[in-house]
C-alpha positions as a Python dict, from the first residue, in 0.01 Angstrom:
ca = {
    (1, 'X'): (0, 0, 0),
    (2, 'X'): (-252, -161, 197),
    (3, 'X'): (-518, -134, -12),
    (4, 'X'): (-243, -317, -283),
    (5, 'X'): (-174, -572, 23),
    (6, 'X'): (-522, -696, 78),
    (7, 'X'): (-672, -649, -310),
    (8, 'X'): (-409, -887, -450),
    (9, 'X'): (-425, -1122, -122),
    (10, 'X'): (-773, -1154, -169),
    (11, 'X'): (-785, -1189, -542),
    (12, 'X'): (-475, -1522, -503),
    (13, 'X'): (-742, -1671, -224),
    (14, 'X'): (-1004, -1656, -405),
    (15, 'X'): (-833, -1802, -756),
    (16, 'X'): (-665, -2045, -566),
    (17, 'X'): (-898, -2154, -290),
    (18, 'X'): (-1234, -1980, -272),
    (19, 'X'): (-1356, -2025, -578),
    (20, 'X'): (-1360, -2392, -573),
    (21, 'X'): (-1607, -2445, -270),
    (22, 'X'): (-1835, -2136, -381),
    (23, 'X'): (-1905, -2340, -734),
    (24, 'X'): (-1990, -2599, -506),
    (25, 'X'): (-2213, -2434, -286),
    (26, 'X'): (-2365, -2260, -593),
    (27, 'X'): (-2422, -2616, -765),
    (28, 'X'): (-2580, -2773, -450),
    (29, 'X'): (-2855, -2432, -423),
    (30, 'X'): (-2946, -2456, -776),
    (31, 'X'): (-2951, -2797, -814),
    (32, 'X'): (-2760, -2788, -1137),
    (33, 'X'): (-2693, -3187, -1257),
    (34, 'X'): (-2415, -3252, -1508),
    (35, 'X'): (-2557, -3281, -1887),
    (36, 'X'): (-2798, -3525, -1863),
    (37, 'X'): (-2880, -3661, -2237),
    (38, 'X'): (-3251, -3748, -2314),
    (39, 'X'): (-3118, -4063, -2598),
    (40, 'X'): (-2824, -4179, -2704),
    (41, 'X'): (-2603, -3982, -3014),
    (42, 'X'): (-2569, -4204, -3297),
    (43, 'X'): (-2374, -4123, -3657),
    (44, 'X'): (-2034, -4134, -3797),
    (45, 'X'): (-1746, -4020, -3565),
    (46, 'X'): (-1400, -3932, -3685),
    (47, 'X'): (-1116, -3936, -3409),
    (48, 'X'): (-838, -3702, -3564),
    (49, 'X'): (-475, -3762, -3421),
    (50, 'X'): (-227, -3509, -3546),
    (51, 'X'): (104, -3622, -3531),
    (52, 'X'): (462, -3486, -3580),
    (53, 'X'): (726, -3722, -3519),
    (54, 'X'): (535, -3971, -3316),
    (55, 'X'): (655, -4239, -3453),
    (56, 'X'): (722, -4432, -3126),
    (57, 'X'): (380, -4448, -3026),
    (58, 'X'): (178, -4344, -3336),
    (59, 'X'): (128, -4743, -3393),
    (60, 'X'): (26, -4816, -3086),
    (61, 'X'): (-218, -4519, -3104),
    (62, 'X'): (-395, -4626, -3430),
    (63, 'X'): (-449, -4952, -3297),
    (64, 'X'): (-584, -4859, -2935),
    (65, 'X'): (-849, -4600, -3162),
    (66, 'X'): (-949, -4887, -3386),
    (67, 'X'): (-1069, -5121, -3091),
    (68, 'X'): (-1279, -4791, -2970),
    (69, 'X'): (-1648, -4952, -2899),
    (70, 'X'): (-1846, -4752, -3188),
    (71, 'X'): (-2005, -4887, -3505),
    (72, 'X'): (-1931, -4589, -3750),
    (73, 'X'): (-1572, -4461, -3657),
    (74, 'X'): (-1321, -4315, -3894),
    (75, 'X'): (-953, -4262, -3759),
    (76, 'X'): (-725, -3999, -3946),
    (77, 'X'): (-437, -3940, -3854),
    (78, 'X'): (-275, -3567, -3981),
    (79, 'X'): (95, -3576, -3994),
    (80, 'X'): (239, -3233, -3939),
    (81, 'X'): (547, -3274, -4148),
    (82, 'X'): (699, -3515, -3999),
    (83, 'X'): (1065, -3594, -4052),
    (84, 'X'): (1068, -3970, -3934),
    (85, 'X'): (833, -4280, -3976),
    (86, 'X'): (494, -4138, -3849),
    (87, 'X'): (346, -4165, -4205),
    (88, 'X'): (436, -4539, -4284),
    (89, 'X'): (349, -4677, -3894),
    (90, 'X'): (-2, -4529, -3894),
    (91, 'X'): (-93, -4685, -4221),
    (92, 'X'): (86, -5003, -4166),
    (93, 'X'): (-120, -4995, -3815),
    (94, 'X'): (-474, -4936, -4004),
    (95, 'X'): (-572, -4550, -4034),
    (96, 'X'): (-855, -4520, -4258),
    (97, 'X'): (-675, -4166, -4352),
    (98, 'X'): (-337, -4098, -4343),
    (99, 'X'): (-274, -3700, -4438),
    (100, 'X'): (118, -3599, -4520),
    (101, 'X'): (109, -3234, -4403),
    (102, 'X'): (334, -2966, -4454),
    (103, 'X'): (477, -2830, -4102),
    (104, 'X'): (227, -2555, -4004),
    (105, 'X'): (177, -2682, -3655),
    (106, 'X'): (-112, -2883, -3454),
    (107, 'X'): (-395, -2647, -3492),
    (108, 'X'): (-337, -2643, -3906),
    (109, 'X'): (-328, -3039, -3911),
    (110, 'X'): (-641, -3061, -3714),
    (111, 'X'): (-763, -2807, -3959),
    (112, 'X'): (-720, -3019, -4300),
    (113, 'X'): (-829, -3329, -4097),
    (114, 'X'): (-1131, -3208, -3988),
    (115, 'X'): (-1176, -3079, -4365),
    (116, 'X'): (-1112, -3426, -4483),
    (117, 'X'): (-1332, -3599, -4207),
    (118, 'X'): (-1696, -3750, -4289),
    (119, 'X'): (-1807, -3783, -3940),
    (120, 'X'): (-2074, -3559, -3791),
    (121, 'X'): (-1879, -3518, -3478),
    (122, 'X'): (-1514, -3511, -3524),
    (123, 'X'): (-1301, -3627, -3186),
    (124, 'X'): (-934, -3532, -3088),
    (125, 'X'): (-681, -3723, -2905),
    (126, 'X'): (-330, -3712, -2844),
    (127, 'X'): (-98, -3929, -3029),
    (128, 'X'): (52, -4030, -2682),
    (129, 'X'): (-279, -4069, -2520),
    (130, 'X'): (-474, -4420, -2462),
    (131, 'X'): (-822, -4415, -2480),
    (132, 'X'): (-1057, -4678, -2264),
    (133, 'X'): (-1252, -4893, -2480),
    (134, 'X'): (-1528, -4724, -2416),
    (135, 'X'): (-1384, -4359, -2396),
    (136, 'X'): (-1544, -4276, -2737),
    (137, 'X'): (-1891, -4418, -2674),
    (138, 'X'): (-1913, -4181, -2329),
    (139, 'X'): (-1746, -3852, -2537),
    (140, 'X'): (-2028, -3881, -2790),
    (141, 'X'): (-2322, -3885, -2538),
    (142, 'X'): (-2333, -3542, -2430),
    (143, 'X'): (-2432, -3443, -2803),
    (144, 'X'): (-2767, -3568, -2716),
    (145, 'X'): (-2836, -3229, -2600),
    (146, 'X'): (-2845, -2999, -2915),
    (147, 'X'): (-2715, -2717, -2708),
    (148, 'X'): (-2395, -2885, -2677),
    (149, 'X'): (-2136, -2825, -2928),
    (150, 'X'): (-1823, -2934, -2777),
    (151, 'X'): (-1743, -3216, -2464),
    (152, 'X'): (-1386, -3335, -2333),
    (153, 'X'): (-1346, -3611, -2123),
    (154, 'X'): (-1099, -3698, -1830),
    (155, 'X'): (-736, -3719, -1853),
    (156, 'X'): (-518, -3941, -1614),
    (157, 'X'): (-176, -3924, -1600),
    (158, 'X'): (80, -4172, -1488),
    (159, 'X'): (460, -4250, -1428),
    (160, 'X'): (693, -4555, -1636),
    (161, 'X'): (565, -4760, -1336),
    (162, 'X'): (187, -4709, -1500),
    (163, 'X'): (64, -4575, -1140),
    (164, 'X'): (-165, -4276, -1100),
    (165, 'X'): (29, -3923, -1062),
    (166, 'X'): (-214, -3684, -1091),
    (167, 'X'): (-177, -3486, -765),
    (168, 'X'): (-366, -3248, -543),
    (169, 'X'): (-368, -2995, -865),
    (170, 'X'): (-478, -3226, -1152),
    (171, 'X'): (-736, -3327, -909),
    (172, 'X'): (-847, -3018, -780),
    (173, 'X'): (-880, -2899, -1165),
    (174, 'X'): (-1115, -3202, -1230),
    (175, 'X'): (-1348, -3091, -980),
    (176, 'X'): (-1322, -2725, -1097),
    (177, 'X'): (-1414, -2863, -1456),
    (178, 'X'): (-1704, -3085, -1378),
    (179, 'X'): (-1857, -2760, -1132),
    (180, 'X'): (-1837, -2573, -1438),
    (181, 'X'): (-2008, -2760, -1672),
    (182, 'X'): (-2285, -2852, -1435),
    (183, 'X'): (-2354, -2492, -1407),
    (184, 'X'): (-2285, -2325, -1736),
    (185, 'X'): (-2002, -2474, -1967),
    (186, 'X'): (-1645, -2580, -1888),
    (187, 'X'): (-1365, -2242, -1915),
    (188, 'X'): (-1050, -2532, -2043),
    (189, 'X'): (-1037, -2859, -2172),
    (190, 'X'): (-737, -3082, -2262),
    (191, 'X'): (-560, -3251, -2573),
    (192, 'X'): (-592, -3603, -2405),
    (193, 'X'): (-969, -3660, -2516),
    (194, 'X'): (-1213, -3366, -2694),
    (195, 'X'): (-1500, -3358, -2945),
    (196, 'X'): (-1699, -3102, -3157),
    (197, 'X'): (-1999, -3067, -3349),
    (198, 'X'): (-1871, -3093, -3741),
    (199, 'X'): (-2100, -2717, -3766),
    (200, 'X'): (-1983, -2582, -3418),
    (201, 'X'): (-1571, -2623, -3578),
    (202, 'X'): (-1405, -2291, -3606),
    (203, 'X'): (-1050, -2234, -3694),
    (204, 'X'): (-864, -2048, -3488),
    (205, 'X'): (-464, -1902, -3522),
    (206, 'X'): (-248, -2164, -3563),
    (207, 'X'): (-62, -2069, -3225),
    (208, 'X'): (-398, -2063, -3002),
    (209, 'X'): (-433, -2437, -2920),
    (210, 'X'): (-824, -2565, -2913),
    (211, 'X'): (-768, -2675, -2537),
    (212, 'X'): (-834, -2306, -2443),
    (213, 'X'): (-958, -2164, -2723),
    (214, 'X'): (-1241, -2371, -2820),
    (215, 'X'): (-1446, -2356, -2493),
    (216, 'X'): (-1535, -2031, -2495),
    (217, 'X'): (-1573, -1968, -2852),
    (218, 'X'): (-1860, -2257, -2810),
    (219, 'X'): (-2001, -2023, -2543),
    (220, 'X'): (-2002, -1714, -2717),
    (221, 'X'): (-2111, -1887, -3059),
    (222, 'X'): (-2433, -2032, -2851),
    (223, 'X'): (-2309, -2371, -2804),
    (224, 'X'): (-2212, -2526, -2434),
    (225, 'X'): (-1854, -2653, -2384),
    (226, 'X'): (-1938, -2967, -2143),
    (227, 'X'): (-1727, -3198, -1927),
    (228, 'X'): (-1750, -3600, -1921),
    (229, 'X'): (-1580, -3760, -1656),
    (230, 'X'): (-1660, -4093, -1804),
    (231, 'X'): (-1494, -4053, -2088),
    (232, 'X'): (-1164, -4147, -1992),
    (233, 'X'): (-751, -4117, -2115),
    (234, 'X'): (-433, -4182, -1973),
    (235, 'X'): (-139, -4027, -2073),
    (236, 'X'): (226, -4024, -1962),
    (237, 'X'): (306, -3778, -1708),
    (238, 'X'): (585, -3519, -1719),
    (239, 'X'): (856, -3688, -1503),
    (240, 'X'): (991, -3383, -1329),
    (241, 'X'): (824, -3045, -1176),
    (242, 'X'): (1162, -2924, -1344),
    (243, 'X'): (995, -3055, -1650),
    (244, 'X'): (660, -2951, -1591),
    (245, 'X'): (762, -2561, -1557),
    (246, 'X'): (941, -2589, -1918),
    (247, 'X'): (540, -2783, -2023),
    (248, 'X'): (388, -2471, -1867),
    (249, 'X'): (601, -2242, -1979),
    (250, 'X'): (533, -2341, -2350),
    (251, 'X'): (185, -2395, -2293),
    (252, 'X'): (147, -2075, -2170),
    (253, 'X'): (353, -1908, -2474),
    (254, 'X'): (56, -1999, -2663),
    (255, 'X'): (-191, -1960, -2456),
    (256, 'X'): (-123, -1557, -2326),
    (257, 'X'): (-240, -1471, -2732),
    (258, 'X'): (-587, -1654, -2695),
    (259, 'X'): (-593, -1408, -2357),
    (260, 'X'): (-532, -1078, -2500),
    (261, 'X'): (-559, -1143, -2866),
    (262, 'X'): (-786, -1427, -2910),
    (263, 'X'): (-1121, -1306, -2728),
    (264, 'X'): (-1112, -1521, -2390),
    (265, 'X'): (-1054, -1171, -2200),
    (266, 'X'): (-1318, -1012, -2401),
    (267, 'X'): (-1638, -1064, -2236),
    (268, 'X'): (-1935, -956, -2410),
    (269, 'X'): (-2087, -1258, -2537),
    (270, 'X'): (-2029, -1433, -2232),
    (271, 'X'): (-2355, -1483, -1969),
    (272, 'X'): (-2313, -1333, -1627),
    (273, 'X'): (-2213, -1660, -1451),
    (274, 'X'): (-1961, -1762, -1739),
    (275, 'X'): (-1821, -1461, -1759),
    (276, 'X'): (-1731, -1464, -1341),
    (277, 'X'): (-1600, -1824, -1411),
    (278, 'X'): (-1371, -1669, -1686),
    (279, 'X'): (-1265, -1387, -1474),
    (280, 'X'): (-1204, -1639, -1168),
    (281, 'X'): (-1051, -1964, -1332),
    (282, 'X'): (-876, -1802, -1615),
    (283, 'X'): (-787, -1459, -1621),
    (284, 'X'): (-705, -1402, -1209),
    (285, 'X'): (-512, -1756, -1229),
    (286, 'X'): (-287, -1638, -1536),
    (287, 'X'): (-224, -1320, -1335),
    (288, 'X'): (-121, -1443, -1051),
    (289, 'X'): (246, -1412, -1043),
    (290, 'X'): (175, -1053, -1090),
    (291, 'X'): (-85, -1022, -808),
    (292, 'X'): (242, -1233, -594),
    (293, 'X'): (454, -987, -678),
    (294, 'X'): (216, -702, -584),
    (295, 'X'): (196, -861, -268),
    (296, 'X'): (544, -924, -207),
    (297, 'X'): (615, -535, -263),
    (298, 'X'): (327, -432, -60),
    (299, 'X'): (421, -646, 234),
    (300, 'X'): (778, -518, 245),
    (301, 'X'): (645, -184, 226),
    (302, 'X'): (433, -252, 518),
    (303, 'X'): (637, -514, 737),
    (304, 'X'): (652, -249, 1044),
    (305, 'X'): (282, -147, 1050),
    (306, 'X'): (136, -468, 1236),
    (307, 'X'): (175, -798, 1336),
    (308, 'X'): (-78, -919, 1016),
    (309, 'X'): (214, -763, 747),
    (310, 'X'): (490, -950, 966),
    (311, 'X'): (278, -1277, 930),
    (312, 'X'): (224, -1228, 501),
    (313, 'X'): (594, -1191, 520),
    (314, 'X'): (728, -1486, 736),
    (315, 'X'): (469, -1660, 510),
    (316, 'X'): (601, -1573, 166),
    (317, 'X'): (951, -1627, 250),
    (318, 'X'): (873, -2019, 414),
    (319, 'X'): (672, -2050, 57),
    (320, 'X'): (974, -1953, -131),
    (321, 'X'): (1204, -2177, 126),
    (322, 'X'): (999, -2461, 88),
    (323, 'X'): (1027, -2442, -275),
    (324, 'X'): (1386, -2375, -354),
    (325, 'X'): (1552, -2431, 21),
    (326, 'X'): (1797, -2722, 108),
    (327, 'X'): (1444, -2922, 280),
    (328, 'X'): (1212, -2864, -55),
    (329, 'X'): (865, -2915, -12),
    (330, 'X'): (668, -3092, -327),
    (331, 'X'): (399, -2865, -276),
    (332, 'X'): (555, -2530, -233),
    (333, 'X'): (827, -2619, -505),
    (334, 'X'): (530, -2725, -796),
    (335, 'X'): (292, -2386, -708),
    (336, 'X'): (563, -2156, -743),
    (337, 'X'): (729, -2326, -1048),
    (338, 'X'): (426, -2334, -1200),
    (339, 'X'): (309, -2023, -1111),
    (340, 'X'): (615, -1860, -1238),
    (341, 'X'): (574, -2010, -1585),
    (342, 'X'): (280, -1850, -1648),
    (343, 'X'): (456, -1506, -1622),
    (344, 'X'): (780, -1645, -1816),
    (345, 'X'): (534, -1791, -2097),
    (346, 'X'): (394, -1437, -2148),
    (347, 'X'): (774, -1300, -2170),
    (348, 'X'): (867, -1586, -2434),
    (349, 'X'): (525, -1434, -2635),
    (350, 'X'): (635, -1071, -2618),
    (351, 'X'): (1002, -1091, -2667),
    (352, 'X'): (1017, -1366, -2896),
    (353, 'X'): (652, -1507, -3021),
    (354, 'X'): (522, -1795, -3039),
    (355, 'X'): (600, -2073, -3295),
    (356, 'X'): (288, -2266, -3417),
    (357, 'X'): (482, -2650, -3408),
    (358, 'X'): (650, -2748, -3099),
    (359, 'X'): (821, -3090, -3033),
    (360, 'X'): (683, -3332, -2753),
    (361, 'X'): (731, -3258, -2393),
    (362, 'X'): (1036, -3445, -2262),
    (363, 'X'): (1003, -3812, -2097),
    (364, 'X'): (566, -3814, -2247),
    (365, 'X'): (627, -4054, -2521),
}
């Protein structure tokens, strides 16, 4: 029991706390500098948008890609069987391509897009997502470097008000990312803002989104997965941590198969520093309800064998209290939400599986 206690104590502190500064402190004694292109990338870029009844914002998307600052840009937007107006908006708002899909999810769309696309890089965005103006000129510059085969940029969200609501976590996982790709490549990206080299495009399972999917593949395929801070989105937040957990929870339904089915746990092909990134930022972080739980079971086990046990405990229960307790705390109540859904998203995978489509999160559009 104690050697259950203190493994799974230290493995949460060092997924949810440690790792962070040591990435730091590893960047600052190597010297690693972000991706540093020698020239500008120039070429055709196509900015793919799949959309499935989107047709509240799908107008205003078109139009915010077309005022992107670059010369040579294609927009396509891939409608994944959509049952309202998504079609007839994007064309009436000026998509160059306007592709009338049968439903086989996000991934598929992307899939015949990128097969219809003439660009040499092909870019990804959210149909809820604005870009800056020049979001798509900052994406591209990474591919400078022929080692890079895939970038995503930065991701801000906000409330109706239009105010910043990122948070401690969004924040934290920014500097995570841009650690990451400083010293080796990035281990997640986001639907907000991505590009990849038209040769470096693989097509994955139609449930495994290319947030999580594609970094690694990049990695063990040669390429580096990269981060660009400059390049920059905002998208409407999730109004609720009630509504965030049910985001999560999804997410994570699709996510858990590019874990165990999909290679990212697999990690031959990885190098040694990846691979410990991996292990620290992906795989301990989606098993940390379990190593909770562990700990929870350990500590009751132990709760009369010293004053340390006594101390885990009084401190799980106020995280719990905090959380769920007549005086919540935003904090407390978000982690353990959140860190719940990760465990409830495998469950949905197992017992039920995981549909390729999924409707918009409530209260982003």
């Amino acid at each position: 029991m104690r050697a259950l206690f203190w493994t799974s104590a230290a493995l949460i502190a060092w997924t949810q706390a440690l790792y962070a500064p040591a990435l730091a402190l590893l960047r600052r004694l190597k010297g690693s500098p972000p991706v540093a292109p020698q020239g500008e990338f120039g070429g055709a870029v196509s900015l793919i948008v799949a959309a499935y009844n989107e047709q509240a914002v799908i107008a205003g998307k078109v139009r915010n890609a077309l005022a992107l600052d670059w010369p040579d840009l294609e927009v396509i937007v891939a409608v994944d069987g959509a049952s309202d107006a998504t079609a007839q908006l994007a064309r009436e708002a000026g998509a160059h391509q306007v592709l009338e899909l049968t439903r086989g999810g996000k991934i598929r769309a992307q899939d015949a897009a990128v097969r219809a696309a003439r660009g040499e890089i092909v870019a990804f965005s959210d149909a809820n997502a604005l870009l800056a103006p020049d979001a798509l000129r900052e994406l591209v510059k990474p591919f400078a470097d022929p080692r890079v085969g895939y970038v995503c940029g930065q991701v801000t969200f906000v409330n109706e008000a239009g105010t910043n609501q990122e948070g401690l976590y969004w924040r934290y996982e920014m500097f995570l990312r841009e650690q990451e790709s400083a010293l080796a490549s990035v281990t997640g990206a986001n639907g907000a803002l991505s590009a990849v080299r038209r040769e470096a495009y693989v097509e994955v399972d139609p449930i495994m989104g290319h947030d999580l999917s594609f970094p690694f593949r990049m990695v063990k395929n040669g390429w580096r997965a990269v981060y660009q801070p400059s390049a920059r989105a905002r998208e409407k937040m999730v109004p609720s941590i009630e509504g965030e957990w049910r985001r999560k929870r999804r997410m994570m339904s699709h996510g858990w198969p590019i874990v165990i089915k999909g290679g990212l746990a697999d990690l031959r092909g990885y190098p040694p520093l990846y691979a410990l990134m991996i292990v620290s930022h992906r795989l301990l972080r989606y098993g940390t309800p379990f190593l909770h739980v562990t700990l929870a079971l350990a500590t009751l086990a132990l709760l009369r064998r010293g004053r340390v046990y006594a101390l885990a405990g009084a401190a799980q229960a106020a995280l719990l209290a905090g959380a769920f307790g007549p005086r919540r705390v935003l904090v407390a109540r978000y982690y353990v939400l959140t860190t719940a859904a990760l465990a409830a998203g495998l469950y949905d995978w197992l017992r039920h599986g995981t549909p390729a489509g999924w409707d918009a999160p409530e209260g982003t559009r």
